[in-house]
C-alpha positions as CSV (number, residue, x, y, z in Angstrom):
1,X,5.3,-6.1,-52.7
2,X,8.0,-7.2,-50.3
3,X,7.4,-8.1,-46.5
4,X,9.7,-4.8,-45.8
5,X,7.7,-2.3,-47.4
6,X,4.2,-4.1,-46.3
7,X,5.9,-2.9,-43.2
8,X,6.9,0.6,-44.0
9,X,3.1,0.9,-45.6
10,X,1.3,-0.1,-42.7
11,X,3.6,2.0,-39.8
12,X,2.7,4.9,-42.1
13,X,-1.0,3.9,-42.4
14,X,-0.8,3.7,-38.8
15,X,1.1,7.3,-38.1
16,X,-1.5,8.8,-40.4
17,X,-4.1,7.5,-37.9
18,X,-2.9,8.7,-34.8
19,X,-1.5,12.1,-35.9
20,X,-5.2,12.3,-36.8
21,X,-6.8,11.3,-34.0
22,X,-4.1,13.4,-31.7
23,X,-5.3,16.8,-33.4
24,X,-8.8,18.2,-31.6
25,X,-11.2,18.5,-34.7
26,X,-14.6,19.0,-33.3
27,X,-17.4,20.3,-36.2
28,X,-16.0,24.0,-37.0
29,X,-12.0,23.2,-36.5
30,X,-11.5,20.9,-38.8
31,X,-8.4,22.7,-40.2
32,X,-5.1,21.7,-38.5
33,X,-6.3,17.5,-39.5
34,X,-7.1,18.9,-43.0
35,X,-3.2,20.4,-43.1
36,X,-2.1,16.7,-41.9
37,X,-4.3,14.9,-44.4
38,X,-3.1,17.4,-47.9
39,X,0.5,17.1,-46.5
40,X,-0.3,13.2,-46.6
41,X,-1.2,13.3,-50.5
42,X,1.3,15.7,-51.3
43,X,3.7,13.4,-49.5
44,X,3.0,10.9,-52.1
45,X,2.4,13.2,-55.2
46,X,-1.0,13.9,-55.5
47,X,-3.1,16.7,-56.6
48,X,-4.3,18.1,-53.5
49,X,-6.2,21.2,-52.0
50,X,-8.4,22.1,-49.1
51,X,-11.3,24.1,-50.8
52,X,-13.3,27.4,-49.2
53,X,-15.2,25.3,-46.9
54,X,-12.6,23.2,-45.8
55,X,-13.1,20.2,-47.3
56,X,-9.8,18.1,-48.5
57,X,-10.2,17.7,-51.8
58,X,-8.2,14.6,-53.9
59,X,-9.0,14.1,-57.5
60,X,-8.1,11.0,-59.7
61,X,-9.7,7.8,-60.8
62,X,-13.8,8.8,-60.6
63,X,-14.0,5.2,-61.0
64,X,-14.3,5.1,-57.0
65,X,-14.7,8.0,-54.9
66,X,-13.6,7.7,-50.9
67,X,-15.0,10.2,-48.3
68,X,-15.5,9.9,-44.9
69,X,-15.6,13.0,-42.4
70,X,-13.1,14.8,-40.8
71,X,-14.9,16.0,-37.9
72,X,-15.9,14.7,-34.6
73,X,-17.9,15.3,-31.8
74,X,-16.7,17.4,-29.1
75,X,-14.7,14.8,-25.9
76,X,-11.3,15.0,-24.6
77,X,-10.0,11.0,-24.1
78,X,-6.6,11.1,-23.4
79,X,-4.8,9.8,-26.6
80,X,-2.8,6.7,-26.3
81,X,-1.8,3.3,-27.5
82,X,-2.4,0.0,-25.6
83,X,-2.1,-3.5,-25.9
84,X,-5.4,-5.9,-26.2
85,X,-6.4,-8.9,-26.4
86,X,-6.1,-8.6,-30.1
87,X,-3.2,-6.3,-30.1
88,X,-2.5,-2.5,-29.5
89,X,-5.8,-0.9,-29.3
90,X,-5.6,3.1,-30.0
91,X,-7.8,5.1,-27.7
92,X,-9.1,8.6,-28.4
93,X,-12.1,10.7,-29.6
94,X,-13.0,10.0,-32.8
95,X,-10.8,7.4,-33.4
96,X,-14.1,5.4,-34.5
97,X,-16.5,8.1,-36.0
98,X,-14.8,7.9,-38.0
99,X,-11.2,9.4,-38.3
100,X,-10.3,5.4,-38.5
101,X,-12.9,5.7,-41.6
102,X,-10.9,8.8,-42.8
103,X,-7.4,7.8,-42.6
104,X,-8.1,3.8,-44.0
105,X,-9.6,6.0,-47.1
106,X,-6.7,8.1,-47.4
107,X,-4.3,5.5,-47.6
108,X,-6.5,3.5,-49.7
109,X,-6.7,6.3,-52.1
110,X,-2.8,6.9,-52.4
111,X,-2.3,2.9,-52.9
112,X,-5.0,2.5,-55.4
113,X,-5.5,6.0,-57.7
114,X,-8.7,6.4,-56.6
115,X,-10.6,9.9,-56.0
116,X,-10.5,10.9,-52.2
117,X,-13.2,13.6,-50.6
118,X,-12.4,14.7,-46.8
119,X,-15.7,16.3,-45.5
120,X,-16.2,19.1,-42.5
121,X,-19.3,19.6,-40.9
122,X,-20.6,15.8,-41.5
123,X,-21.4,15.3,-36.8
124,X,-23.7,18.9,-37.4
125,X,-25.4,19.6,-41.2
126,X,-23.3,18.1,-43.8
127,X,-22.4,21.1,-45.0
128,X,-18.9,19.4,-46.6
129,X,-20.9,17.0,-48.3
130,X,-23.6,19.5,-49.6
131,X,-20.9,21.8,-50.7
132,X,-19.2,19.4,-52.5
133,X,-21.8,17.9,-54.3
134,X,-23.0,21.5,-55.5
135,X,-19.5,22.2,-56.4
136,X,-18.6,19.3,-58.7
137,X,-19.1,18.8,-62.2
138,X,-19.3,15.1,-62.8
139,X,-20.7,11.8,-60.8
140,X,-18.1,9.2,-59.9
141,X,-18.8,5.7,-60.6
142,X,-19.2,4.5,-57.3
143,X,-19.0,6.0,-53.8
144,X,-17.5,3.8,-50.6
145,X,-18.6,6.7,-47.5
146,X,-16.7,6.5,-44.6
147,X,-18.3,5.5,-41.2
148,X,-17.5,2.6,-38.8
149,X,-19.3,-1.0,-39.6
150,X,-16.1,-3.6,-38.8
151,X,-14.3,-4.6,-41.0
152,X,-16.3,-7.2,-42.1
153,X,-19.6,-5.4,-42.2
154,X,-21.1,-3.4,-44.8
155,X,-23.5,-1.2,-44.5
156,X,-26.5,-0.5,-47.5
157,X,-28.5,1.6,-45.6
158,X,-29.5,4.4,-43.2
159,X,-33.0,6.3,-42.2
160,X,-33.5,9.6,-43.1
161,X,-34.0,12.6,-40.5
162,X,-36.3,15.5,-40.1
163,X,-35.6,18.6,-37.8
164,X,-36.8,21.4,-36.3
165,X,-38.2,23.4,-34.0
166,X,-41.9,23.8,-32.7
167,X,-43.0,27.4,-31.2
168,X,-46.3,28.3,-29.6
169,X,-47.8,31.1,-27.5
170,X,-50.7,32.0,-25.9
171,X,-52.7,34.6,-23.5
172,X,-51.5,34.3,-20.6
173,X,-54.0,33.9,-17.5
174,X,-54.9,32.4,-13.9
175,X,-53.6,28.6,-13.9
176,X,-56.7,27.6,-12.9
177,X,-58.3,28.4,-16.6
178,X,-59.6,25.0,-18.7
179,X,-57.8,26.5,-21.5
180,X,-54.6,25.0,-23.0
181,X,-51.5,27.4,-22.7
182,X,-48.4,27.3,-24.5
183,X,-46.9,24.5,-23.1
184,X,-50.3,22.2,-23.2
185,X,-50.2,22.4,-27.1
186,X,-47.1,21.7,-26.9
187,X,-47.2,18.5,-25.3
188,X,-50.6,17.6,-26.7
189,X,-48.6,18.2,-30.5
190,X,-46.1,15.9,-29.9
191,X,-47.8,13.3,-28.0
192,X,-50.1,13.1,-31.0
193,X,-47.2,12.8,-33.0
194,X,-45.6,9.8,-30.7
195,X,-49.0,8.0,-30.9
196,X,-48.7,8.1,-35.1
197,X,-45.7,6.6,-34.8
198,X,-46.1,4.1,-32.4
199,X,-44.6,0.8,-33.4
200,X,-44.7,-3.1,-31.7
201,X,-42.1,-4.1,-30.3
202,X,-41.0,-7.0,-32.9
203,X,-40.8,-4.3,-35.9
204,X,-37.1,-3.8,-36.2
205,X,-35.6,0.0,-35.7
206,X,-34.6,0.5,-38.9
207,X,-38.0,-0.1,-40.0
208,X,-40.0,2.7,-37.6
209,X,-40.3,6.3,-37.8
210,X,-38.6,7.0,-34.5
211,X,-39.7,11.0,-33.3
212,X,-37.2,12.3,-30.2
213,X,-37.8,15.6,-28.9
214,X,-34.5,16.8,-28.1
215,X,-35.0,20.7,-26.3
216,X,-37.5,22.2,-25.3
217,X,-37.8,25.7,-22.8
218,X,-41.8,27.5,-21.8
219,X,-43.1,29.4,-19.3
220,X,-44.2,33.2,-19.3
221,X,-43.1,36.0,-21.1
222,X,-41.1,39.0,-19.2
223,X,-43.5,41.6,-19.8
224,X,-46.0,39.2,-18.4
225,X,-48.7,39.0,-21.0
226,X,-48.0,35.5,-22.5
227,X,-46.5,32.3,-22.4
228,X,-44.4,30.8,-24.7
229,X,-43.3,26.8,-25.5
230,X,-40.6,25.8,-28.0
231,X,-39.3,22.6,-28.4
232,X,-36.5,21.0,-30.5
233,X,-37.5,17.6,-32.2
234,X,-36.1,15.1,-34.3
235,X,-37.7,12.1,-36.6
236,X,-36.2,9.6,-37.5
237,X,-37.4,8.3,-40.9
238,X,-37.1,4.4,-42.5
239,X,-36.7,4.3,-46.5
240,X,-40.4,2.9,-46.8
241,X,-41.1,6.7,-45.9
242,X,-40.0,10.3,-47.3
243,X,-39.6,12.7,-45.2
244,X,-42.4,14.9,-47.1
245,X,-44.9,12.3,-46.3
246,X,-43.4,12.2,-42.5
247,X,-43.9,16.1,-42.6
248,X,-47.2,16.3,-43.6
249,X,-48.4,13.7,-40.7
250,X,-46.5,16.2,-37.9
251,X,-47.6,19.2,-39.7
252,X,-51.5,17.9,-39.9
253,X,-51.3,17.4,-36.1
254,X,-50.6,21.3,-35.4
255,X,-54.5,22.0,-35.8
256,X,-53.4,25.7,-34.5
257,X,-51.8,24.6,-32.1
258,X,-48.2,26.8,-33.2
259,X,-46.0,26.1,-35.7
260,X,-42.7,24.3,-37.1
261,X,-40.0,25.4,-38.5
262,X,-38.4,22.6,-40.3
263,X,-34.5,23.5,-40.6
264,X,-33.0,20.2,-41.3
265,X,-34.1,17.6,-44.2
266,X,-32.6,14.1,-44.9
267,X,-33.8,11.3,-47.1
268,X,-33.5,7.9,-46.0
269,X,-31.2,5.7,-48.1
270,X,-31.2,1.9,-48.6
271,X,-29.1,0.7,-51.2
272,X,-29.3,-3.1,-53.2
273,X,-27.1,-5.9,-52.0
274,X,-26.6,-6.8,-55.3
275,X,-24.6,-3.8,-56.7
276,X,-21.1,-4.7,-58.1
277,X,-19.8,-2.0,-55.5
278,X,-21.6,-4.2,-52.6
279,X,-20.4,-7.4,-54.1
280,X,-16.8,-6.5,-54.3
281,X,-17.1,-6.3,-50.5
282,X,-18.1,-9.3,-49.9
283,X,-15.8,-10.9,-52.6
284,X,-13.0,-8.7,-50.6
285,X,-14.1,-9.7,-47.1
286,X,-14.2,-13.5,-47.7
287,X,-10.9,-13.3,-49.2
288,X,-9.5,-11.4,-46.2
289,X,-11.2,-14.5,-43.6
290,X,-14.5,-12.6,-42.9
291,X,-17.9,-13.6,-43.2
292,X,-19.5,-10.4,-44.6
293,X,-21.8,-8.6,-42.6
294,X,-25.0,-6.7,-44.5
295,X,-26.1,-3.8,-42.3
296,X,-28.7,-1.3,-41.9
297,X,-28.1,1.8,-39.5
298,X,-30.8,3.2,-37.4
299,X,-29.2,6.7,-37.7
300,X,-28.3,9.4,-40.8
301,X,-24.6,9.7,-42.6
302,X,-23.6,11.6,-45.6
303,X,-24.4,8.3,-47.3
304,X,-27.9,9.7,-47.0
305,X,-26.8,13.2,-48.6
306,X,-24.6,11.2,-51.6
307,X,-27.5,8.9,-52.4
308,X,-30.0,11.7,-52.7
309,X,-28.0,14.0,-55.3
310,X,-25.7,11.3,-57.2
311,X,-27.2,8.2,-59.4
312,X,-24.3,6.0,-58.3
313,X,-24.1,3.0,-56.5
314,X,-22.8,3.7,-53.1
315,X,-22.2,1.8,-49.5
316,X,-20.4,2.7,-46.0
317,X,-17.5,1.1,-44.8
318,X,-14.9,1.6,-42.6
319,X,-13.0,-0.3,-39.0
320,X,-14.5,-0.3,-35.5
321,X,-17.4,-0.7,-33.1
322,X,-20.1,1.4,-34.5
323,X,-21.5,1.2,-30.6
324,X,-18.6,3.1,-29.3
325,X,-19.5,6.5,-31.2
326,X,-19.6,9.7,-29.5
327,X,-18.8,6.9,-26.2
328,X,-16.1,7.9,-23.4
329,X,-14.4,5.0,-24.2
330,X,-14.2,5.2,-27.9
331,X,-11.6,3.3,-29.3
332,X,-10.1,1.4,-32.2
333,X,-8.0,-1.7,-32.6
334,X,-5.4,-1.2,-34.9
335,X,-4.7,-4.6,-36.5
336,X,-8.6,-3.9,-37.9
337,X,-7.6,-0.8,-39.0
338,X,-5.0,-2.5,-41.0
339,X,-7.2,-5.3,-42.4
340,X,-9.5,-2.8,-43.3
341,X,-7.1,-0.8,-45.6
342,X,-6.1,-4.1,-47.0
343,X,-10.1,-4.9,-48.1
344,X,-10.8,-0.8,-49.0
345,X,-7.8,-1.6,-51.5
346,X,-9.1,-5.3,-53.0
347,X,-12.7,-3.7,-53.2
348,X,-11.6,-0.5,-54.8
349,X,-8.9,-2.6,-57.5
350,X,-11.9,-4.9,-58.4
351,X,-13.7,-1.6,-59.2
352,X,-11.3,-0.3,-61.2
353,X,-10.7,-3.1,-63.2
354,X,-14.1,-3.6,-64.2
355,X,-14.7,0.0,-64.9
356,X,-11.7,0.1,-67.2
């Protein structure tokens, strides 16, 4: 490949990337980045379509399948380019989680042959991921999902999460009655649940079952008569767990004391550093000047939704500061954004070859 269309690839890589991050796409309008990212593949001649749930669908070589998400979390950072320290630095919301992810795979996908998978819905339920997982036929070989971890970092796994909502109600009566109300079980539930879970302090994040009440609203009825507690909550759930087993603990705890309805479901995943998939990375990011970087993430991807329905080896890749999601500041240097297309495509041409 010649210095002048190394050039032309990367300004395009890089026009891709900031088209993207310049259209809103909070979870639920995903549809005018979709448009830009088809028009991108049909640019270049590829099968392409944007399927009933709004997923952008790119079939080809099931030898590796890219996906990242399309969506991001709601924020309005003015979009611009600047210089850095390192060179121009592009600012705007989701320009880390994970449209950088998103457009690196894209191009990634055109250069190489490889099978690409935009997802909605990934910052909410998965609901992309789910839907396109019930609604293929055949596994790929390997998955790389997109979500920020450097360029030089790979990451193997992620805890699982359970969700949902506790209600309760009692009689109501004079506040000067022994008796729990509503709100008491309520409390007493989840600090029951917070003491089951309590971990030391030298047992790494990854490794604890983390439970986060997230909501929660009580007090007496209108007519009067009762008073009512719900409260949203979240557990966080390390791969030494399911999250059966982490449901069973919370649900032992009710002991009357209301009840939970459990509304969102995710398995932790934590895959082998030994995988060919993981060792092309590390093969790819020596070769590029890195020293690879193994990683575990304390929170829940579609990695987690991949790894529970396909029997493939899979990891998470893509440029920027992981610590800078969902931030006011979020932002992405671009020359990593570049480096990272250039390992996506070693990593993805070593997988190919050996799978031919």
């Amino acid at each position: 490949m010649t210095a002048a269309v190394e050039s032309s690839a990367s300004e395009e890589a890089r026009e891709l990337l900031i088209d993207l991050v310049r259209i809103p796409s909070p979870t639920g309008e995903e549809r005018e980045a979709a448009e830009r990212l088809a028009a991108f593949f049909e640019a270049h001649d590829r099968k392409v379509w944007i399927d009933e749930i709004g997923n952008v669908r790119a079939p080809a070589n099931d030898s590796v399948l890219l996906t990242s998400h399309i969506d991001t979390v709601p924020g309005d950072i003015p979009v611009r380019v600047e210089d850095g320290e390192d060179g121009e630095v592009l600012w705007g919301r989701g320009s880390v989680d994970a449209t950088g992810a998103l457009a690196a795979m894209a191009v990634a996908a055109v250069d190489t042959g490889v099978s690409f998978l935009g997802v909605v819905g990934e910052e909410v339920d998965s609901r992309g991921s789910r839907f396109a997982i019930d609604d293929r036929d055949t596994v790929p070989d390997a998955v790389i999902n997109g979500e920020p971890s450097g360029w030089d970092g790979v990451t193997l796994g992620y805890r699982g999460l359970l969700a949902g909502t506790y209600v309760a109600t009692s009689e109501s009566g004079h506040s000067s009655r022994p008796e729990n109300n509503a709100i008491q079980d309520a409390i007493a539930w989840w600090s029951n649940i917070e003491d089951e879970f309590e971990a030391d302090e030298w047992e790494p994040v990854f490794e604890r079952v983390t439970p986060k009440p997230t909501e929660m609203d009580g007090g007496l009825t209108d007519d009067g008569l009762s008073v009512e507690a719900t409260m949203d909550v979240q557990l966080r759930i390390p791969p030494e767990l399911s999250v059966e087993e982490v449901r069973e603990i919370a649900d032992g705890y009710l002991d009357g004391m209301g009840s939970v309805h459990w509304k969102d479901k995710v398995e932790p995943v934590m895959e082998s550093p030994r995988t060919e998939i993981a060792r092309a990375f590390r093969v790819s990011i020596r070769n590029a000047g890195g020293d690879p970087r193994l990683l575990r993430k304390t929170g829940t991807s579609d990695m987690n939704v991949f790894a529970d329905h396909w029997d493939c080896p899979i990891v998470t890749y893509g440029p920027g500061d992981s610590d800078l999601d969902h931030a006011p500041n979020e932002h992405l240097s671009l020359a990593e954004y570049d480096r990272s297309i250039d390992v996506l495509e070693s990593v993805t041409e070593r997988l190919t070859g050996e799978n031919e």
